[in-house]
C-alpha positions as CSV (number, residue, x, y, z in Angstrom):
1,X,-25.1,123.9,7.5
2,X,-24.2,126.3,10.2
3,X,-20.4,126.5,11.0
4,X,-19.5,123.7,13.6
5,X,-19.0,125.5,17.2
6,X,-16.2,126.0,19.2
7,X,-13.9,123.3,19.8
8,X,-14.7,120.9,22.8
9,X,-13.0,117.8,24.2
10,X,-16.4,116.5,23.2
11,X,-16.7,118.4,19.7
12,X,-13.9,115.8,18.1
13,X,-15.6,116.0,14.6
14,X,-18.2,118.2,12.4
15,X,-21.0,116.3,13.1
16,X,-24.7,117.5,11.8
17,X,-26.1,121.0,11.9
18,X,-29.9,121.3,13.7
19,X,-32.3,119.1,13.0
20,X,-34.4,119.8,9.4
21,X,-37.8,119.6,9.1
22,X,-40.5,118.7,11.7
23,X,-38.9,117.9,15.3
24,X,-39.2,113.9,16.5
25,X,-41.4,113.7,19.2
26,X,-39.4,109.9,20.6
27,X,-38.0,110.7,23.6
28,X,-34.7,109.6,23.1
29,X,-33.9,113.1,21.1
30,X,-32.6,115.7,22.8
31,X,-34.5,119.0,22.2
32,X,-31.0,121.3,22.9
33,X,-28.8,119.2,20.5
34,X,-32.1,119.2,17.7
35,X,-32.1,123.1,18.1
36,X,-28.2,123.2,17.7
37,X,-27.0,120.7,15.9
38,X,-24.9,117.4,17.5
39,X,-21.4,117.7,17.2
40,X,-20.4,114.9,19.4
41,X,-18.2,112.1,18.9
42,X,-20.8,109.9,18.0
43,X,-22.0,107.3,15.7
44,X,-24.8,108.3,13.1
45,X,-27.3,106.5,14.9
46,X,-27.1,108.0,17.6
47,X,-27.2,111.8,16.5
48,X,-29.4,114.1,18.4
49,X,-30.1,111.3,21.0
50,X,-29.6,111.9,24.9
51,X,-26.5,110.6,26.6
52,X,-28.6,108.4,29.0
53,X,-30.4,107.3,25.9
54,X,-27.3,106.5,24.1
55,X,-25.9,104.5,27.3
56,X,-29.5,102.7,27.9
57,X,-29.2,101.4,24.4
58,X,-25.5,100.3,24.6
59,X,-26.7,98.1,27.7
60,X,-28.5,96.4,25.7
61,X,-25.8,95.0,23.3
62,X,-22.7,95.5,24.9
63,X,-20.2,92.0,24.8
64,X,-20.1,89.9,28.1
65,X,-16.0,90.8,28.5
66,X,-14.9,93.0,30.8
67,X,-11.3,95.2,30.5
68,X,-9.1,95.8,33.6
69,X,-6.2,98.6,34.1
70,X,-3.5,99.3,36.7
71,X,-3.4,102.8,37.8
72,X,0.1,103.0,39.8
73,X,1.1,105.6,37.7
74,X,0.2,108.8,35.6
75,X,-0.3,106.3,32.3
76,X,-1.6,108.7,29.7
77,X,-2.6,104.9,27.7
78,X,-5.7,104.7,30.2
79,X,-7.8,107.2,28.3
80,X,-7.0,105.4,25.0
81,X,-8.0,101.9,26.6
82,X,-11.4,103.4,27.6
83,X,-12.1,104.7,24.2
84,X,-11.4,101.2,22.7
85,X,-13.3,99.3,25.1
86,X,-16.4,101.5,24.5
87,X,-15.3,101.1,20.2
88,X,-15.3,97.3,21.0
89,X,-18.8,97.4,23.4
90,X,-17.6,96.3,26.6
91,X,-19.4,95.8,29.4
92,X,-17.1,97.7,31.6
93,X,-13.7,98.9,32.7
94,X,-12.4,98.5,36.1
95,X,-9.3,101.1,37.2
96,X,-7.4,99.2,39.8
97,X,-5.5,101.7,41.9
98,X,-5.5,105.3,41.7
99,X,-8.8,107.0,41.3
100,X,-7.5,109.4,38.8
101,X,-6.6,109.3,35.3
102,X,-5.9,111.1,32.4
103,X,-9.2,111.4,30.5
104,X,-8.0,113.0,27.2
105,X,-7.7,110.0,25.5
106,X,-10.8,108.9,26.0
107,X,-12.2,111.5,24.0
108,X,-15.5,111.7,25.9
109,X,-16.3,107.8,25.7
110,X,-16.1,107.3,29.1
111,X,-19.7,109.1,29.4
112,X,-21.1,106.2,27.8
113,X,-18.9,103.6,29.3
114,X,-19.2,101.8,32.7
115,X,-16.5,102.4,34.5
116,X,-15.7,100.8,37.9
117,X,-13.0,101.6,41.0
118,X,-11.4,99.2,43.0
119,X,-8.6,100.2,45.9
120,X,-5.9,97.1,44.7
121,X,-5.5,93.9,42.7
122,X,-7.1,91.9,46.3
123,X,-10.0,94.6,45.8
124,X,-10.5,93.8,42.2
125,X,-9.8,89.5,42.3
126,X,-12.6,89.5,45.1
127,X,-15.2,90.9,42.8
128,X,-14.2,89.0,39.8
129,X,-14.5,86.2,41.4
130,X,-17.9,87.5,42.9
131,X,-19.1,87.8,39.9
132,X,-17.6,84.4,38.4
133,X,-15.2,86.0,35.9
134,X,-11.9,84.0,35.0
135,X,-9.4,87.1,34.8
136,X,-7.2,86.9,31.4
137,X,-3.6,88.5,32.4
138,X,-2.2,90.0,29.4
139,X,1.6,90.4,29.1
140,X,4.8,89.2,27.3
141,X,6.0,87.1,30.3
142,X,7.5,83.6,31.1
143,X,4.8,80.6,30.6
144,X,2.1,83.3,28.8
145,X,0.1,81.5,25.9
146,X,0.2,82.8,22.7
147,X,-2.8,85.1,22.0
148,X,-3.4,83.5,19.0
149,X,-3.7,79.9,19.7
150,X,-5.7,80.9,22.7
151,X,-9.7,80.1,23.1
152,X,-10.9,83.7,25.5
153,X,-13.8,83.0,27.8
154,X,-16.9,84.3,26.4
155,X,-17.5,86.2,29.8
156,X,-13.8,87.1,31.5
157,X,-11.7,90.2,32.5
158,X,-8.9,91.1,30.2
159,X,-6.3,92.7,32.3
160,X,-3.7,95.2,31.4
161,X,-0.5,96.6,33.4
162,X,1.2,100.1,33.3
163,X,3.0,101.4,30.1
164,X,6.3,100.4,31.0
165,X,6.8,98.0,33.8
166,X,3.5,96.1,32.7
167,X,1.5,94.0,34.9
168,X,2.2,93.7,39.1
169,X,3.5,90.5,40.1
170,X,0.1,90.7,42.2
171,X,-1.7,91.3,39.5
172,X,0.4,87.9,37.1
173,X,-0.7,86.0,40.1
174,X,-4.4,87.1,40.2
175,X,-4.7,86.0,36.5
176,X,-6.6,82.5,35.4
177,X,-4.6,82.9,32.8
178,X,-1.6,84.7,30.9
179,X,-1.8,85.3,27.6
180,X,0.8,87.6,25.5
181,X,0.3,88.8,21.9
182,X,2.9,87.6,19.2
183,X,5.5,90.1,18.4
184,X,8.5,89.7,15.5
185,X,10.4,93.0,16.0
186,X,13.2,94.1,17.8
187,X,11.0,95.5,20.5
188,X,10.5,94.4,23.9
189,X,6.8,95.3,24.2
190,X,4.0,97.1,22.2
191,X,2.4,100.1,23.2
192,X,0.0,99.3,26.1
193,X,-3.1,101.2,24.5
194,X,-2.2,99.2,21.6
195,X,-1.8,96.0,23.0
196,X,-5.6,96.1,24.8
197,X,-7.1,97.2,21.2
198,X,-5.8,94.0,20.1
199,X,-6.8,91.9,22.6
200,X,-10.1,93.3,22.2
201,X,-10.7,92.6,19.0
202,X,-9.3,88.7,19.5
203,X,-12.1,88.6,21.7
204,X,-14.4,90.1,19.1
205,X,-12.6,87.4,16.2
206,X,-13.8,84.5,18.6
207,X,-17.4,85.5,19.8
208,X,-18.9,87.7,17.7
209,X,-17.3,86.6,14.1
């Protein structure tokens, strides 16, 4: 196998070398990554294939929840949030705020994720509720529910706050519901990257286990 080429936001593991043997004629393959070999940060089954192929077939099975973020700040947890919600297959991420974010973390995910912009929490409430989706507010805060004696809406929003101060009181009050995860350290709050990952997967506990 040819030695892996140079390193690439994208190139995140070894991956495979070119393809062996007679080319596939589908055309999901891509006929550059056959000749070179796919590097990417992708699952096996999706080796060689073409990013629009690879986001085509995602739309097919991705999971009817939806994750929020604020973007007040320069949060470097956004890009980790992203790669989770693509991980956990779903639908889409909205950024609430600032346009811009810190893309590291997502390691290239957001390629194959849908990702959606919205000006301010009034912005983002109008087209949740345009699109009938009860919006899950996620934060350790007076009268939350307990993540883990709570039933998640098949289709919903999960929102997360800023690293730090957490959700806007604009965004507590946008929120169906306010659900916090159960914590039994001496900490005040968990990473917010952390905290959406685990949210995530609740959902995934509920409707898909």
């Amino acid at each position: 196998m040819p030695e892996p080429l140079n390193p690439t936001p994208e190139l995140s593991t070894n991956g495979v070398g070119p393809w062996v043997g007679d080319l596939p004629e589908e055309p999901f393959y891509d006929p550059e990554l056959l000749e070179r070999g796919d590097t990417r940060n992708v699952i096996d089954r999706y080796r060689y294939w073409k990013m629009e192929a690879i986001v085509a077939d995602l739309d097919e099975t991705r999971n009817p929840f939806h994750v929020a973020i604020e973007n007040w700040q320069h949060d470097m947890n956004i890009g980790s949030i992203v790669r989770s919600a693509n991980a956990f297959g779903a639908d889409t991420v909205h950024i609430i705020g600032r346009k811009r974010w810190n893309k590291r973390g997502a390691m290239v995910t957001d390629r194959y994720q849908h990702v959606l912009y919205h000006p301010d929490v009034a912005a983002f409430v109008a087209w949740a509720h345009g699109e009938s989706l009860p919006i899950i507010a996620i934060d350790n805060l007076p009268g939350s529910v307990i993540m883990e004696t709570f039933e998640f809406p098949s289709r919903c929003v999960l929102l997360f706050g800023q690293e730090g101060p957490g959700l806007s009181p604009e965004a507590v009050a946008a929120g169906d519901s306010l659900v916090e995860i159960s914590q039994f350290g001496s900490t005040r709050s968990m990473n917010a990257s952390a905290a959406a990952a685990v949210t995530m997967h609740a959902w995934i506990l509920q409707h898909r286990f």
